[in-house]
N, C-alpha and C positions, 0 to 999 in steps of 0.2 A: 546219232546226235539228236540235240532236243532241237525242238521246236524256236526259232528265232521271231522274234513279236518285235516289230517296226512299227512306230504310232504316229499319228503325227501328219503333215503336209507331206514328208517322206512316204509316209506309210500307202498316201494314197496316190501319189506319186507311181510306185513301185506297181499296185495294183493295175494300173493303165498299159506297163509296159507287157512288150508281146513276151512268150516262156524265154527264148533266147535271153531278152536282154534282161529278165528275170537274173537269170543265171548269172552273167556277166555283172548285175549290181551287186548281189550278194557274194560274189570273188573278189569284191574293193570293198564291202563293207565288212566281213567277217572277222579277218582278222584288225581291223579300231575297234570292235564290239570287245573283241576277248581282250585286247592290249587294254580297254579300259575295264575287263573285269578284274585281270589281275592286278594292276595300280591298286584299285582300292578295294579287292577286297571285301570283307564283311567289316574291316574297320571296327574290331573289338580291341578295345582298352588291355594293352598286358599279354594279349596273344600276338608273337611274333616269332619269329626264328633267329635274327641276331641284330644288332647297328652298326650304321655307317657312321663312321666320325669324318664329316666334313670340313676340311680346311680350304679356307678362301684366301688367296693371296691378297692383301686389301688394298694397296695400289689401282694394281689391276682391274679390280671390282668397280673401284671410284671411276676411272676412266670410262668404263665401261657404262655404270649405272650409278653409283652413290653421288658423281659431282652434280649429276643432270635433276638428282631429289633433293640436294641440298644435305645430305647426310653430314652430321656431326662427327662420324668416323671418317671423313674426308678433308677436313680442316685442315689447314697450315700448322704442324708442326705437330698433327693425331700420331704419328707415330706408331701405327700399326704394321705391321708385318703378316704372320697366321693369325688371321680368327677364327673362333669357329663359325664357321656356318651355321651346323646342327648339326646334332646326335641324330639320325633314323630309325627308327624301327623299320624294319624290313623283314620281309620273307624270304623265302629261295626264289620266289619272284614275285616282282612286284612289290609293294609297300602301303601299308595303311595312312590314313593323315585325316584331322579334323575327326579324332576317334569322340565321342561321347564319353564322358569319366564323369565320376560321384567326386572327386576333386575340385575344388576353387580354382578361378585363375590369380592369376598373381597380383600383386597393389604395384602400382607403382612404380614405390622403392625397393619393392623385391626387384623388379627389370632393370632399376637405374643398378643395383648394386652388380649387376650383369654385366654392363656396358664393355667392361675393359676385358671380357671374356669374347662379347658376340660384334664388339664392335660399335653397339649403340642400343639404349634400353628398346628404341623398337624394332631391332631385329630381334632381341632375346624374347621380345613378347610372341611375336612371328613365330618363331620358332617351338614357342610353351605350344601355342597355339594349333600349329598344324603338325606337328611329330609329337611333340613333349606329351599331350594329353595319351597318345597311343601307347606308350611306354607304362601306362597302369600307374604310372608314380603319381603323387604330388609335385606341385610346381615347386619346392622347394629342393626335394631330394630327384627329384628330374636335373635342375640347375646343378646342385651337390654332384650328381654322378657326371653330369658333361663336366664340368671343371677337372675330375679325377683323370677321365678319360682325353681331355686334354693336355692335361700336365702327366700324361705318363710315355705321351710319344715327345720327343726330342724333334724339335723343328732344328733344320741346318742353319746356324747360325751366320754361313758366306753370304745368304741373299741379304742381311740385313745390313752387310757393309759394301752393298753394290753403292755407286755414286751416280751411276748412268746409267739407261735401259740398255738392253741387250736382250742380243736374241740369241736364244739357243735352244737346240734338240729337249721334248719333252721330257724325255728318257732320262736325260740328265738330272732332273728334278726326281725322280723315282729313287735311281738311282742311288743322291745325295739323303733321300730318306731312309734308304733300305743301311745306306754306313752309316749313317749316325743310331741304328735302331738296331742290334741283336736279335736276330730272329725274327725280323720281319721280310718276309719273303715278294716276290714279285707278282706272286696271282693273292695279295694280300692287300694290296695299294693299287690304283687307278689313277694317274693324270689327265685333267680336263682342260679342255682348252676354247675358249667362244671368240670367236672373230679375231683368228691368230692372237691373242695373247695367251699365256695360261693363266687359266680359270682356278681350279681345284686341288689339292691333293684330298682322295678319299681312301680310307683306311676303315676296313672292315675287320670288327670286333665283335664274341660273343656275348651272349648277354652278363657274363661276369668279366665284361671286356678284357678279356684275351685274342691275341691276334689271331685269326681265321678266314680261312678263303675266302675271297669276293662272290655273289652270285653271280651268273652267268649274266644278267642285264643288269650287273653293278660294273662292269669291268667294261670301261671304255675308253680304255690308252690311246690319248692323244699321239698320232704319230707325226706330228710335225717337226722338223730340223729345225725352224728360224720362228721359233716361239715369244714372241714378245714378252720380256718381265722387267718390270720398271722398275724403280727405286725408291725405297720407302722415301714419306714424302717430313 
């Protein structure tokens, strides 16, 4: 194994400590070192292994974070249901973000024309921004291919005629995706879930977004029974 270089207040820190507890820091810091080498990576534009299609319940979201920013996509009578979160580039592990690209960012009205895809022109710029640029595209056929890859999974049409929250098993959400979807299988989708509501559905696509396995640290099925899903608002 190579050589581990610690700089810093830490670094001299560590230097102070007797061999034992040497040993003992670098057992707690070894593995955050490599957890943040795989996240990011070399973060080259266009080199990737497959995407995650992120769906965000947007209810849920709002409660969570979008009422407390004031979000547009939280409004009285926004009417959202699935947005997309974002497209990911990902690897077998880990994921790139904040890639450098010879591409423009987007004007504007490129994001505003977004909105009714991500929720609001600035999640869609968020999202050009820290995935979109890794994906090697242009922000405009980045945009283009999330749209496809949105409209070609079938969201379950029952949550949008819920009236009241309700709580039910994660599972049931997967579930409800895998019957409305032909061949999309169960180690192919992920349910997420943050502060008992659910969160996500994530749906792992190749890069000619075809459905395919989830990586080993994309797959984190919420197993909770009494998941909270509110009602579109």
């Amino acid at each position: 194994m190579g050589r581990v270089l610690i700089v810093g207040e830490l670094g001299l820190y560590i230097v102070a400590l007797t061999q034992s507890e040497k040993i003992k820091m670098l057992r707690f810091l070894l593995p955050l070192l490599i957890s943040a080498t795989f996240a990011r990576a070399d973060g080259t534009a266009g080199e990737f292994d497959y995407y995650v299609m992120s769906l965000s319940w947007s209810p849920n979201w709002c409660s969570l974070e979008g009422d407390a920013r004031g979000s547009p996509q939280c409004g009285e009578g926004a009417d959202f249901g699935w947005v997309l979160h974002g497209l990911w580039p990902q690897y077998e592990r880990g994921w790139p973000d904040y890639c450098p690209t010879i591409h423009r960012n987007p004007a504007r009205g490129d994001t505003a024309q977004q909105a009714a895809l991500f929720g609001s022109s600035g999640a869609a710029w968020h999202q050009w921004n820290k995935h979109g640029r890794c994906s090697g595209l242009s922000a405009e056929d980045y945009y283009a291919l999330a749209q496809v890859a949105f409209d070609q999974i079938t969201r379950p049409a029952v949550f949008r005629r819920l009236e009241d929250a309700v709580t039910l098993p994660a599972a049931l959400i997967q579930e409800a995706f895998m019957n409305e979807n032909e061949g999309l299988d169960g180690d192919e989708i992920t349910i997420t879930c943050q502060s008992g509501m659910i969160q996500e559905a994530r749906i792992c696509l190749t890069r000619d977004l075809e459905l395919r396995r989830c990586g080993a640290d994309t797959i984190r099925d919420c197993t909770r029974n009494d998941a909270l899903f509110a009602p579109i608002r």
